[in-house]
N, C-alpha and C positions, 0 to 999 in steps of 0.2 A: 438149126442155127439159132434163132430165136432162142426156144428152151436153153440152151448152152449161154446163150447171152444173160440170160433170167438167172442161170444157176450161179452164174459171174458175179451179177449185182446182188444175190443173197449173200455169196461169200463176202464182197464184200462191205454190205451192211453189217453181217455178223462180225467182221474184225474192225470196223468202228466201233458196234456196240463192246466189243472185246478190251478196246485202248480206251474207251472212257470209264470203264469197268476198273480195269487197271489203274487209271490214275485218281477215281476216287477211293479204291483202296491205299494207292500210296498217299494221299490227303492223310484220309484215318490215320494210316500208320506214323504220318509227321505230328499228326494231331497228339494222338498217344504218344509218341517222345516227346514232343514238347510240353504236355501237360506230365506226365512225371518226371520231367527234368527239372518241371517249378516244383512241384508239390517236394522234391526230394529237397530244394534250394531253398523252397519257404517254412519247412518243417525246421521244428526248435532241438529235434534230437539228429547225431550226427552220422553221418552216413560218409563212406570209405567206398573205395574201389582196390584192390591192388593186384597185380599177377602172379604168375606163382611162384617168382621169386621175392615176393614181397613189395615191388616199385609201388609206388603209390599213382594210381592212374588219372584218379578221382578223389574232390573231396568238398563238402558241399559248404555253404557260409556258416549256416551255423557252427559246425567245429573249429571252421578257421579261424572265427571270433575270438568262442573260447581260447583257441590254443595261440590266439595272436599272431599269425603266418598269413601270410599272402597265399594264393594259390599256386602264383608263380614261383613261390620258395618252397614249397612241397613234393610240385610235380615233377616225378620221375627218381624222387629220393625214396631211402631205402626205409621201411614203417618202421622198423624194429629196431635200428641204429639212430634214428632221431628223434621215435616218440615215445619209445620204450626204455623204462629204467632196468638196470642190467640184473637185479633180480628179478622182477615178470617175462625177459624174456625169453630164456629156456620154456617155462610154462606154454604161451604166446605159442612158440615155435612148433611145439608138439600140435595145437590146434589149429595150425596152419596146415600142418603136414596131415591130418586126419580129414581136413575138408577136402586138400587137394583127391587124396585117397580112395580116402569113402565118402558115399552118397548120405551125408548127415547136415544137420542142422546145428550148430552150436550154442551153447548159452554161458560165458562164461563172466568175470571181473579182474579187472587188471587195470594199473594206473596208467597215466597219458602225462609224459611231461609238455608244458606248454612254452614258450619262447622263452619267459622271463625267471624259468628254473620251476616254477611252481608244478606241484602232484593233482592230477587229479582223479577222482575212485570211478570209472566208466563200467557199465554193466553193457557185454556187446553180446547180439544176437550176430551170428557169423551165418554165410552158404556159400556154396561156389556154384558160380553159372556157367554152365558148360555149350559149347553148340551143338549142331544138331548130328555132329559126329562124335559126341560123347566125350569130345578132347574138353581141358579145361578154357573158357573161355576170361575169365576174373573170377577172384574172390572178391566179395561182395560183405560189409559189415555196418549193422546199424546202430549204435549206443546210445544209450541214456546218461548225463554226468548225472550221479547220485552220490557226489561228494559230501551237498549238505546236505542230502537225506540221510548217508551214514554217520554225520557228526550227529544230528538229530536223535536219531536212533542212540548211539551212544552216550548222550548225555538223558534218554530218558534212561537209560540202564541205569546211569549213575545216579539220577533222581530215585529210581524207582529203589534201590539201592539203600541209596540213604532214606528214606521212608523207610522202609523194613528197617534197618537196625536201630533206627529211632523210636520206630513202633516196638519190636522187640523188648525194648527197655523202658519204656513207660510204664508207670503205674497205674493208667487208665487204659480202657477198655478201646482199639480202635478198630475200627471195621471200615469196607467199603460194600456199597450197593447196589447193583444194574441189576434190569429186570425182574425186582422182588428178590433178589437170591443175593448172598454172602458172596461176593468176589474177593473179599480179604476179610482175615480177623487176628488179631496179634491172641499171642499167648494167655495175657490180663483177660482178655473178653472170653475167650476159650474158657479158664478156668473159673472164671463166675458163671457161665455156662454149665458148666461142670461137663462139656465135651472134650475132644480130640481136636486141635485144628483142622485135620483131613475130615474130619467127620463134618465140618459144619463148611468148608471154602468150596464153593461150586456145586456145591449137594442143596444145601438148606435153605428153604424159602425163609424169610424176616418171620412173614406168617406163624411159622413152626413155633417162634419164640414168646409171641405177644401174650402179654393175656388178653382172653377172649373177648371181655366186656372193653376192652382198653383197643381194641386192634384196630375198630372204622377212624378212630381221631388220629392216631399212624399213621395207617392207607392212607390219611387225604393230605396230611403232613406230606407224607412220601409223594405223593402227587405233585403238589403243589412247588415242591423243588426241583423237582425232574423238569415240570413243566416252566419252571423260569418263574414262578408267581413271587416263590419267597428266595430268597438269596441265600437266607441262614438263618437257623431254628434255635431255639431252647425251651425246652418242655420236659416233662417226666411222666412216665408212666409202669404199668409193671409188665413183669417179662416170667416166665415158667421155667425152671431149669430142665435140667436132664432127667433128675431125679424128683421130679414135678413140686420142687417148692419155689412158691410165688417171691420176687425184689423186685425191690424198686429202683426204678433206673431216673437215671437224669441223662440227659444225652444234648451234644453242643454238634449240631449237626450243617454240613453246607452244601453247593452243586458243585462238582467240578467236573470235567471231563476224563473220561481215563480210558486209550487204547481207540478213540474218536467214536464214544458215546456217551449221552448223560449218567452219571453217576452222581451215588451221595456218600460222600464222608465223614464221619462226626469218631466222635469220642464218649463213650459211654462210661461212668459215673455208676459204680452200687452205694446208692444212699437208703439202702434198705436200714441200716443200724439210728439212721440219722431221722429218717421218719420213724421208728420205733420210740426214738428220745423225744420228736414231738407231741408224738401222740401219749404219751405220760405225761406233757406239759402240759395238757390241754385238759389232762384228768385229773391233775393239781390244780387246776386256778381257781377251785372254789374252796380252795384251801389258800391259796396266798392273798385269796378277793377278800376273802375274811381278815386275814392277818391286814394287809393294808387299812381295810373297816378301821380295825383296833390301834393303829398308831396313831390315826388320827386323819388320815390322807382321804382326798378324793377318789375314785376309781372310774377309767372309764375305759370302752369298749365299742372297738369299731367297726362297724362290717360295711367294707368298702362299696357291694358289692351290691348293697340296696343302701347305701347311705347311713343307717340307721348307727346312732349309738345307745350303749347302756348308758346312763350317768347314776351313778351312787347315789345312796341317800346322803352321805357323808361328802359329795361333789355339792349335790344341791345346800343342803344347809348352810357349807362353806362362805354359799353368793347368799346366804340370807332368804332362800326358798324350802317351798315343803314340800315333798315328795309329786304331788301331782301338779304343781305350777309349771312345772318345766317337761317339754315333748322327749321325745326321744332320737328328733335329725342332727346332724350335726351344724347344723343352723345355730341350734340353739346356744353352741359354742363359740360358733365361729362372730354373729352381731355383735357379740359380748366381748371380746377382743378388742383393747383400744384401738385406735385407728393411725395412730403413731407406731406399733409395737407388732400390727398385721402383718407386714412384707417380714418384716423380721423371721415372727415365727413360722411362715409358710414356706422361706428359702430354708431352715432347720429341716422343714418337713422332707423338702425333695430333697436334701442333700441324703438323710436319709431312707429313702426311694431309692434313691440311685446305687446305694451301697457304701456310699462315702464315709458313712458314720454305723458306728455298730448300733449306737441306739438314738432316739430324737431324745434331745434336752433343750428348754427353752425358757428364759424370764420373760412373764410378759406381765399386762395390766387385765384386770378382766373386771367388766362391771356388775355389781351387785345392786340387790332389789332397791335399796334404798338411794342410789343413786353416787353412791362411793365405785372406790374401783381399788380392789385388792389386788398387790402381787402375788403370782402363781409362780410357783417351778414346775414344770410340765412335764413330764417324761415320759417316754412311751417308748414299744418297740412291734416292730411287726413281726409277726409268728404263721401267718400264712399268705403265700406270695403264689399267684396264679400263673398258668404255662407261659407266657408272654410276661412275666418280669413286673406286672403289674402287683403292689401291695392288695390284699385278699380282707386280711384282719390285724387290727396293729387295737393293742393295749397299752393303757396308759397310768399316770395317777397325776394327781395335781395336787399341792404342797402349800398351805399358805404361806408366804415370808414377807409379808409385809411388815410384820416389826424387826427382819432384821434389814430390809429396806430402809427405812426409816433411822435403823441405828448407823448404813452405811453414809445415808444421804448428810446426816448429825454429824460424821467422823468428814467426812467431804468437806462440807462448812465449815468446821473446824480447822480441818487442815489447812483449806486456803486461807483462813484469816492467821494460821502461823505462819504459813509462807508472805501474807505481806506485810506480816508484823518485822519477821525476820529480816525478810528483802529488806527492807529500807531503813533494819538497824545499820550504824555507823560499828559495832562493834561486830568481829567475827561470832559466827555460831557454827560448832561442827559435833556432829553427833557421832558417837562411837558405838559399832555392835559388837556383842559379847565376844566376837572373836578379834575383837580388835581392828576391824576393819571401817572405814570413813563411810557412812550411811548419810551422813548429810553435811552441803558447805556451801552456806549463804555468801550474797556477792562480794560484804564486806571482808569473808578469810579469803575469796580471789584477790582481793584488792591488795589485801595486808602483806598475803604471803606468797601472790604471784600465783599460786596454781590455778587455772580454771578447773570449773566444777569436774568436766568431764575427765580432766588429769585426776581430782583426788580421790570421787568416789570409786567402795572398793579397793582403796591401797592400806597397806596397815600403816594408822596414824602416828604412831611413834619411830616406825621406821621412814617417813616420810618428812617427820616435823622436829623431831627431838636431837638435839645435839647429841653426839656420840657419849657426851658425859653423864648423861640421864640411861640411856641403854639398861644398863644392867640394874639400877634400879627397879624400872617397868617388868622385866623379864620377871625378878622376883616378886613382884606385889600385884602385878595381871593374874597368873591364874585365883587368885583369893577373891580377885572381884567378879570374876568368871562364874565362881561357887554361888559366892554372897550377893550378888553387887553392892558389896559393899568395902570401903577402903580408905585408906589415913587423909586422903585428900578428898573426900567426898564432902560438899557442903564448906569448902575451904574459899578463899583467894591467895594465890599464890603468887610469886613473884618469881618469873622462867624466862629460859628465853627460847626462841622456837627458829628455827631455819628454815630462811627463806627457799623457794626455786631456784633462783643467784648462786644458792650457799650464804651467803649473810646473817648471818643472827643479830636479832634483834630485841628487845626485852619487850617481855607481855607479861599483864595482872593475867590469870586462867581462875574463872573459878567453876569451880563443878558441882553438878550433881547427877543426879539418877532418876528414870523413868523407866517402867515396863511398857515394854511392847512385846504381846504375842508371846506372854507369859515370860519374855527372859529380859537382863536389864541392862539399857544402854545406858553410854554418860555422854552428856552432855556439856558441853565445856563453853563459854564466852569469855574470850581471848579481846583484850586493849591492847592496843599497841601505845606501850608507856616509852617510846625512843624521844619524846620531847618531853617529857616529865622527866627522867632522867636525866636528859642533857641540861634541865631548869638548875636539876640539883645537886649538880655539878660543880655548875657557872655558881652558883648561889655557897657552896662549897670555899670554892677557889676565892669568890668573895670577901668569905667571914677570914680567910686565911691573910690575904691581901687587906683587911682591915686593922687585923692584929699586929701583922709587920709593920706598917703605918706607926699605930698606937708607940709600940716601942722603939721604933726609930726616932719618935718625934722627945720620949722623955728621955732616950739618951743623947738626941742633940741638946735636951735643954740642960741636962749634965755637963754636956762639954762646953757649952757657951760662955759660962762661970769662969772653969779654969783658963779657959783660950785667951779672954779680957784682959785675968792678971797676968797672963805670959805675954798678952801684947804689948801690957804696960810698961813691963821690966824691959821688955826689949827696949823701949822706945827710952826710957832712964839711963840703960845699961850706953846706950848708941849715943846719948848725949855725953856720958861722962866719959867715955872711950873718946883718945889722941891716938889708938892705935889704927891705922886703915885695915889694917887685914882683917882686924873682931870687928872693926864698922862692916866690913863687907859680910861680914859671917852672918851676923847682927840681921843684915838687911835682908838677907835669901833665909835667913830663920822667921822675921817677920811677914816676907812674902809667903811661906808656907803655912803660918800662922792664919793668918789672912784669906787665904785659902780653903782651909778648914774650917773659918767659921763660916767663910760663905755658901759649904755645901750644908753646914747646919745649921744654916737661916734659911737656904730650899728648902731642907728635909722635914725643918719647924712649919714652913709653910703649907707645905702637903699636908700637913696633920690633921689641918680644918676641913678636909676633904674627906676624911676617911669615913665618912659615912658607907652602908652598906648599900644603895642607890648608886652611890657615885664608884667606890670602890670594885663593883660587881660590872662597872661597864671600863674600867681604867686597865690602858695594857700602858705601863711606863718603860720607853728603850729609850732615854735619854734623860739623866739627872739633870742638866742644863736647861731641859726643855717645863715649862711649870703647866701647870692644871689647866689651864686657859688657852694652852697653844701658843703663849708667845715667850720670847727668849729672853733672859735677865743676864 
């Protein structure tokens, strides 16, 4: 009995230990769905459930995001009628039907429409989960969107794309470089190679091409860009063909990435013909070093590269030194350079450096042994330029022109003391060039004739100034003076009249002459404006005329005064001895008219005294009644 009790209480401690056994397995097992139910829900690629007729059972946030649906608006709809576009879903439908089927795994792409219409490109790993009687439990699908990885993709094709036809048709050399080896080379670089393209793309180390002595300064070029140090290069060095003759290359090379690894790209450059022409320049210049000697020039020579310059015996003399007073740095140039004229000539310098300028040219002052300071024209060019862009070795010459310095500085003075001679004549000045165009007009032809300067210079002077009535004169006697400068008016004053801005003509004295400039020959014209000299002598005109009328008005009143007296008198006898009234009354309207007459020639006798040319010249007479004095008689 006992034993039997014992065997009771093992049994059941064993189905104790049995139910706690059990329910930390079903723990586990909650554990495990609930940690892949998150990992499925926190994962950024999207996972599907559906049965085997397609319901959708399952479908975790991240796709819902994407495709903008609820959970609640999915579940239990059909995958193929609401997320599938009606071209992928035949496709779709076949790979449904192969999971249910067969025991395989899927890997296919196909798009996923979203809520708002939009496509997107889904890469889906498919399975079907079955239970443990082999029936189908769900299909099971997890996707990746690689929508914008296939636009990616797509647009490097089309880069890559156009790079090749670009490369294709360049007439420089373009390569690319990973790993020491040729990953691209267009056609240009091939045949300065003298290779095949297939022969050198993915076969040919860089190595294969270098020349030997030239290959470590490469390598560490090549280093240095892969490595991030340099960004982008320019150097040259030589390369070996196929058919082992040595060029020289130039090469504009950078880092980029290509296919997500460091690469280099450049452009290579055969200036093998172009260093063959330098190097002939450089086996001339003791043939042009000479000829320079001989004109008379300075000569000098730079080498950047330890400072040093050559200077000419023909430099030094120039400054008034003897051959061994002066060193050989460029010191000895540079002190000597006025100190007004320095910046000058040293922004010439790097201008070109830079490439700005094909050659340096510069006026400056430079001082001499005696304490004077000569004008220089300087000019120089650089003929060896180091891998880095730096100038190497630049020649020069230097030019005395201090006397025509000097003849400029003499023509400057000159010129401004005509300009304020000019300025402040009262009378126009306009200068004519051989083509007939207006080259100079001081302020008094603004004044006169209304144009400002900037309206005349540059316009043709006759077609601007000359009444239409002169025209064809000019047309015929221009070109004569164009030949000669010379012509019927030259050294004359003439009396013209010239047209205003307005249109108004006005009378002007012109008179002209002639001067060379720059061997051909202008005129020179100064223009009066005679508009009150003429109106003087006019009024002075109208004067002498109004004097004359006077004159003989006054001796034919003094003719009629005579007769008028005996006819007064006869009347006045005739009117006494007359009993008749009607000849009295005739008589009397004969004596009042009588009467009359003499009294407009005793006015007209009075005026007479007047007729001076003073008085006459200021006299406008509109009433005979009225006498010289303004008052009435």
């Amino acid at each position: 009995m006992l034993e039997e009790i014992s065997v009771l209480k093992q049994r059941i401690k064993d189905l104790e230990l049995s139910e706690i056994e059990h329910r930390h397995d079903e723990e586990a097992l909650r554990k495990e769905r609930d940690f892949g139910a998150a990992l499925v829900e926190a994962s950024p690629a999207f996972f599907v459930a559906m049965d085997e007729n397609g319901t959708i059972e399952l479908m975790n946030g991240s796709m819902l995001d994407a495709l903008g649906y609820t959970l609640e608006e999915v579940m239990g709809k059909d995958c193929l009628s609401m997320l599938v576009p009606d071209w992928d879903k035949e496709a779709l439908s076949e790979i449904f039907v192969k999971l249910i089927t067969e025991t395989v795994q899927t890997i296919n792409e196909n798009r996923v429409l979203t809520k708002d219409g939009r496509e997107l490109l889904v890469e889906w790993h498919g399975r079907a989960v079955r239970k443990p009687d082999g029936n189908l439990d769900y299909l099971f699908g997890v996707g990746t969107d690689i929508t914008e990885r296939r636009r990616a993709e797509e647009a490097l094709r089309e880069s890559e794309k156009k790079f090749k036809d670009l490369a294709e048709k360049s007439i420089a050399g373009i390569y690319l470089i990973q790993d020491g080896i040729f990953k691209y080379v267009n056609l240009k670089l091939a045949q300065i190679l003298g290779y095949e393209i297939d022969e050198i793309t993915g076969k040919m180390f860089v190595k294969d091409v270098i020349f030997p002595e030239d290959w470590p300064a490469v390598e560490e070029n090549m280093r240095k860009r892969i490595e991030g140090e340099l960004g982008s290069l320019h150097y040259e060095f030589r390369v070996v063909t196929k058919n082992k003759e040595v060029k020289n290359a130039e090469v504009y090379s950078s880092r980029t990435i290509y296919r997500g690894k460091p690469t280099i790209i450049g452009t290579y450059l055969d200036i093998t013909e172009r260093k063959q022409i330098e190097n002939a320049l450089r086996e001339s210049e003791a043939r042009w070093q000479f000829a320079l000697e001989g004109s008379g020039d300075g000569v000098w020579d730079w080498d950047a590269a330890s400072n040093h310059v050559f200077f000419s015996a023909r430099w030094k003399a120039m400054l008034g030194y003897a051959e061994q007073e002066i060193g050989n740095t460029l010191d000895e140039w540079d002190r000597r350079v006025h100190p007004d004229d320095k910046a000058g000539v040293y922004a010439d310098l790097e201008r070109h450096f830079r490439h700005e300028t094909a050659h340096y040219e510069n006026e400056h002052r430079v001082l001499c042994k005696d304490g004077s300071y000569k004008w220089i024209l300087d000019r120089g060019k650089v003929i060896e330029w180091a891998q880095d862009g730096r100038p190497t070795r630049m020649i020069g010459t230097h030019t005395d022109i201090t006397d025509r310095k000097q003849a400029e500085t003499a023509l400057l003075e000159s010129e401004a003391r005509l300009r304020s001679i000019t300025g402040s004549a009262r009378d126009g000045i306009i200068m004519m060039d051989p083509r007939g165009a207006i080259s100079y007009w001081n302020p008094a032809a603004e004044k006169m004739l209304g144009y400002c300067q900037d309206e005349a210079i540059g316009k043709n002077l006759h077609e601007l100034l000359a009444p239409e009535r002169y025209l064809e004169a000019h047309r015929s006697a221009f070109p004569g003076f164009m030949r000669t400068g010379q012509g019927n008016a030259i050294g004359k004053t003439l009396e013209l009249a010239a047209r205003r801005k307005d249109g108004r003509e006005i009378p002007v004295d012109l008179s002209l002459s002639v001067v060379s400039l720059h061997g051909e020959p202008y005129a020179v014209g100064i223009l009066r404006d005679i508009t009150s000299r003429k109106r003087a002598e006019e009024e002075e005109k109208h004067s002498e005329k109004l004097s004359a009328a006077l004159e003989m008005a006054g001796a034919i009143c003094h003719e009629l005064n005579q007769p008028l007296q005996v006819i007064s008198g006869r009347i006045d006898l005739l009117s006494m001895e007359s009993k008749d009234d009607r000849i009295r009354k005739t008589l009397e309207i004969i004596s009042d008219q009588v009467s009359r007459i003499g009294a407009i020639t005793k006015k007209l006798m009075g005026l007479r005294k007047y007729s001076n040319r003073a008085y006459a010249g200021t006299m406008k007479i509109a009433n005979i009644d009225q006498t010289p004095e303004g008052g009435a008689q």
